[in-house]
N, C-alpha and C positions, 0 to 999 in steps of 0.2 A: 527177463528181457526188457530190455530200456525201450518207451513210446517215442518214438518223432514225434518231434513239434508240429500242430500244423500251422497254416498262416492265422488263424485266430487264438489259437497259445502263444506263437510267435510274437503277436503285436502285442497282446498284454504282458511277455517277459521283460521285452522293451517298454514300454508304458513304465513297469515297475525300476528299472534301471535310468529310466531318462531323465533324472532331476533337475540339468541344467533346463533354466527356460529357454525355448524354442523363439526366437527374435527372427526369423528369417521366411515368414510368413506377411502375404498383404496385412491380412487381419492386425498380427501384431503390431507392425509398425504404423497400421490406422490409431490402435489404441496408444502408440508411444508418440507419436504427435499430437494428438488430442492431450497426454499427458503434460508434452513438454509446453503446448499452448497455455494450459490452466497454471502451471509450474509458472511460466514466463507472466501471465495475469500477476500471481501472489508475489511473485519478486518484484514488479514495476510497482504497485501498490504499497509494499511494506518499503522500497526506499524511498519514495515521492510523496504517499498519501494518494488518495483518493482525489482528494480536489485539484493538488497540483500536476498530477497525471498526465504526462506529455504522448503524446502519438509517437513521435520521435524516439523516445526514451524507451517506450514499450517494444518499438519494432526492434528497438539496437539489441532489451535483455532476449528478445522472441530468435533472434537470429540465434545470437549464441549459445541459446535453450538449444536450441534444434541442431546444431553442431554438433555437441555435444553431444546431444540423443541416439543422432543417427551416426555418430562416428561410435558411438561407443558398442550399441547396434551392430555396426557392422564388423566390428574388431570380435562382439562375442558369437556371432554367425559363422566368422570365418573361422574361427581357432573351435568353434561348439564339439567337433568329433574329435581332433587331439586333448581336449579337457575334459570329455567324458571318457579319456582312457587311465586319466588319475583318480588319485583319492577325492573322495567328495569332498573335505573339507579344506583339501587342496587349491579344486577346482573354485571354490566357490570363494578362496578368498584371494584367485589370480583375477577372476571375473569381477572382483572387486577394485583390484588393483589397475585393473582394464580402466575401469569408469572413471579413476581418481585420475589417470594419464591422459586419459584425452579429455578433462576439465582440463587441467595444466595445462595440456599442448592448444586447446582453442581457445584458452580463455588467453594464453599469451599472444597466439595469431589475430585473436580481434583487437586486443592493445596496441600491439604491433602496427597492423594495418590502421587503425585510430587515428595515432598518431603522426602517420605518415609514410609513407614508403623507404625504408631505410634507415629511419631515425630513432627506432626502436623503441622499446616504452621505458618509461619511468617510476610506474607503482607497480610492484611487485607483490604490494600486501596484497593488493589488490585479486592478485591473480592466488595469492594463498587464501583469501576468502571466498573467493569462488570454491577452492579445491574443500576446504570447510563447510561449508555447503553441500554440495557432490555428497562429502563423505557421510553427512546426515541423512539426507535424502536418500543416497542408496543402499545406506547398510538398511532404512528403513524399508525401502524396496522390496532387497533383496529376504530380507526374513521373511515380507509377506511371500514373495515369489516360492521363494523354501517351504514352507508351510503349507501354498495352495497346491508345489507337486508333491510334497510327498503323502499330503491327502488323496491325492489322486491314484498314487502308489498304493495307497492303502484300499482303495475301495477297488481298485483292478484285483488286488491281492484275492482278497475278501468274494469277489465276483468269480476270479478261476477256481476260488476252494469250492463255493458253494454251485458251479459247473460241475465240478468232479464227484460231488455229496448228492448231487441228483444224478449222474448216470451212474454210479456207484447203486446207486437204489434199483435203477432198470435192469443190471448186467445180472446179477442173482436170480431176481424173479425170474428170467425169459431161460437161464441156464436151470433150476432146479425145474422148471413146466416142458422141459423139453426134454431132461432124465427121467421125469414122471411118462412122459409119451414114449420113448426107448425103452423103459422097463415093462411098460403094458403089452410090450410086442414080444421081447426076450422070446416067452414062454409059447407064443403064435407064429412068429415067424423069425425066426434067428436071422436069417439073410433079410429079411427088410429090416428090423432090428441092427444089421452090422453097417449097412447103407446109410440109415439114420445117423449113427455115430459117425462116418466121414463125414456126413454132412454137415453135422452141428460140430466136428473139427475145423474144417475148413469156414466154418463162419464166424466161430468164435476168432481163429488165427486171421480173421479180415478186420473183425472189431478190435481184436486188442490191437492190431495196428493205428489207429487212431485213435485217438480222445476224445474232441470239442468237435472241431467241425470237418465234414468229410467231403467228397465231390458226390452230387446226386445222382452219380452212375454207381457208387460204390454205396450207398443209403440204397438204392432199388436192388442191386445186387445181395445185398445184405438181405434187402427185404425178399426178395426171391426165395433166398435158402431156408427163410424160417417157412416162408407158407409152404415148401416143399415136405417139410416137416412134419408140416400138420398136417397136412393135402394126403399125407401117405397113411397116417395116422385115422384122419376121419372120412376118405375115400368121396363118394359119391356126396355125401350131406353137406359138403363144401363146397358150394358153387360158385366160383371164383370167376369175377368181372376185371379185367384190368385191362384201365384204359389213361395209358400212361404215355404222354411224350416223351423222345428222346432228348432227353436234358444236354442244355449246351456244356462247354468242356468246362468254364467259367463259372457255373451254379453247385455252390456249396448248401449244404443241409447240416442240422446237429447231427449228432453221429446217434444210432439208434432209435429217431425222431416216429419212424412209421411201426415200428416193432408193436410197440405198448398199443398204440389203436388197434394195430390189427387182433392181436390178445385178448383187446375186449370185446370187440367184432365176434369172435370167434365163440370167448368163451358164453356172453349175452345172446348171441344170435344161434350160432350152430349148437353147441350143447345142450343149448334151453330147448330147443325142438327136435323131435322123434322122426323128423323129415328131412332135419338139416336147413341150410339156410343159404342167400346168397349176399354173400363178400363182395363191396364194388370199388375199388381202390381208382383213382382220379387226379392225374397229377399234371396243370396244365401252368405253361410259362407264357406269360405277355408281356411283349417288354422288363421293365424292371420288374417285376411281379413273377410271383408265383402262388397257384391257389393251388392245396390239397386235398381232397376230401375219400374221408375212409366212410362207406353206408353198408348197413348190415340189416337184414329183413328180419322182422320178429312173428314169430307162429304165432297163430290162432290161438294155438292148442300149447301149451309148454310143454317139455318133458319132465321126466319123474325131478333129474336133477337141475336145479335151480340155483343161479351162482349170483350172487344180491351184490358182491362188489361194494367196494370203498372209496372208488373212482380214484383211486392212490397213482395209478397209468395215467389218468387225465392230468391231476395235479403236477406230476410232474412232469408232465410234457408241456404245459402251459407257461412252469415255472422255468424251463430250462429256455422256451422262446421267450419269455421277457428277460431274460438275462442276457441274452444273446442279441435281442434285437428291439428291446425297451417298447414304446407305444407303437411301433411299425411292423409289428405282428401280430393278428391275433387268433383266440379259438374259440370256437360259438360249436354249439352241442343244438343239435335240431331233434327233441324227440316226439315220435308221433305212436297213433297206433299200430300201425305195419312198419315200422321202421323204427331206426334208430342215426342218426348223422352227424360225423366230426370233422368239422370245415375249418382250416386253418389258411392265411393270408397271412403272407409275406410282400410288404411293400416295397422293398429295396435288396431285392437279389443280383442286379444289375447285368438279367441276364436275355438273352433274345430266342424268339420264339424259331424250334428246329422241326425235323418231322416228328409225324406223328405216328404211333402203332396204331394195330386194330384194335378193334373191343374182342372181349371176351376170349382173353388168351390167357389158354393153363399154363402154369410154372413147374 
């Protein structure tokens, strides 16, 4: 069965498809004027000199820099989504043919007007060295433009695989520790044993619905069904704290983000003690922000069985938030002696804070 896209596979399909450069942005056309300024400098300077350098002369090449710039701008703005439905090699050398037409067409309107309203011009070479020009300048342009997306192409590429090579790692682990807890019951209780298996049906058929990123009603939801899992599995030595808001409609999460903490939670905290342990799951939004924190109590006393860990759950849940959301999230690990805490911060969820649940609600 084929995964839907979500909107963060989405943007990186496109990312990887968008080759044309995007000209239809403030930004851009700050830095295409700033281009065509320093352009309009080197052309006044290489026909005049330096010393003979007229104010006049510079504002005349600075006008028609800027015509050109911003016609040509808006020629590749407007046509941008009918030329990303060609061949690329196509597109990129009609985008060309865009920039050499409207040199021609402004560099004849500024002759034109030049020399007078109606009387039309007289150098023609004139306006073929402009077009000479043009054609150097933007084949050079454009090869850099070509080069900087399809690098870009390439490190989105490179960014979805290595998204997919870390939950690829998550999805086995939490499937083979959950047929290890199903098969420990078989023999004890058949009916909680056949319960288990809907369960981890139905959450497995939630996860493979999604890839990269999911909404944080379906991340808690998920996350419900695994501690249910366990909860039935290790009974009373599970002392589960959850104290979690109602996430807005608008706030996404990685997809299996809370899974692997809870797993170490469990397997560090509850298996290590002969008492069991308490789980306190913490998921609170402010504003653009949102703070996670999974804490798991550590006994006195350990138990017989002792799980030392690779922190292999850590690594990559850490790796999968800088992928996803570079230096604007991060994970800090708090160990103490009665404790143990994995505190993640997200800066830029851009989501607003809704109700709250109570504390210490079993799942």
């Amino acid at each position: 069965m084929e995964k839907p896209a979500t909107q963060a596979q989405t943007e990186l399909d496109r990312g990887e498809l968008a080759l044309l450069p995007n000209l239809c942005s403030i930004e851009a056309l700050l830095m295409l004027v700033l281009a065509a300024e320093l352009l309009a400098v080197l052309l006044s300077t290489a026909s005049q000199g330096l010393a003979a350098l007229s104010w006049a002369h510079f504002g005349l090449v600075s006008a028609q820099v800027l015509w050109i710039t911003l016609g040509s701008a808006a020629a590749i703005c407007t046509l941008r989504p009918a030329l990303e439905r060609l061949p690329q090699v196509a597109a990129w050398l009609l985008v060309y043919g865009l920039i050499l037409a409207c040199t021609g067409l402004f560099s004849a309107l500024g002759q034109w007007l030049l020399k007078g309203l109606g009387r039309g011009f007289t150098d023609g070479w004139q306006v073929a060295s402009h077009v000479l020009i043009a054609a150097i300048i933007a084949g050079l342009l454009l090869r850099y433009l070509y080069l900087i997306q399809r690098l870009r192409a390439q490190q989105q590429a490179e960014l979805r695989a290595r998204i997919q090579a870390l939950q690829a790692r998550i999805e086995p682990h939490f499937l083979f520790n959950s047929m290890n807890s199903i098969a420990s019951l078989i023999s004890i209780d058949p009916e909680l044993a056949e319960r288990l298996v809907e369960d981890l049906a139905d959450l497995f058929r939630a996860a493979l619905a999604q890839t990269s990123m999911v909404s944080a009603a379906h991340e808690l939801a998920l996350t419900r069904a695994y501690l249910r899992i366990e909860q039935l599995r290790l009974g009373e030595r599970l002392r589960l704290n959850w104290e979690v808001q109602t996430p807005p409609e608008s706030a996404e999460l990685p997809n299996l983000l809370l899974q692997p903490l809870l797993e170490n939670a469990i397997h560090h905290g509850v298996e290590n003690s002969r008492t069991g342990a308490d789980v306190t799951v913490r998921l609170v939004f402010q504003g653009s922000q949102a703070t996670l924190t999974v804490h798991n109590s550590v006994a006195a006393t350990p138990g017989p069985k002792r799980h030392l860990g690779h922190k292999i759950g850590l690594d990559n849940v850490r790796n999968r938030l800088h992928a996803f959301y570079g230096n604007k999230a991060t994970l800090t690990v708090q160990q103490r002696a009665d404790g143990f805490t994995v505190l993640i911060h997200i800066a830029d969820t851009a989501t607003r804070t809704t109700l709250s649940n109570t504390n210490n609600v079993k799942v």
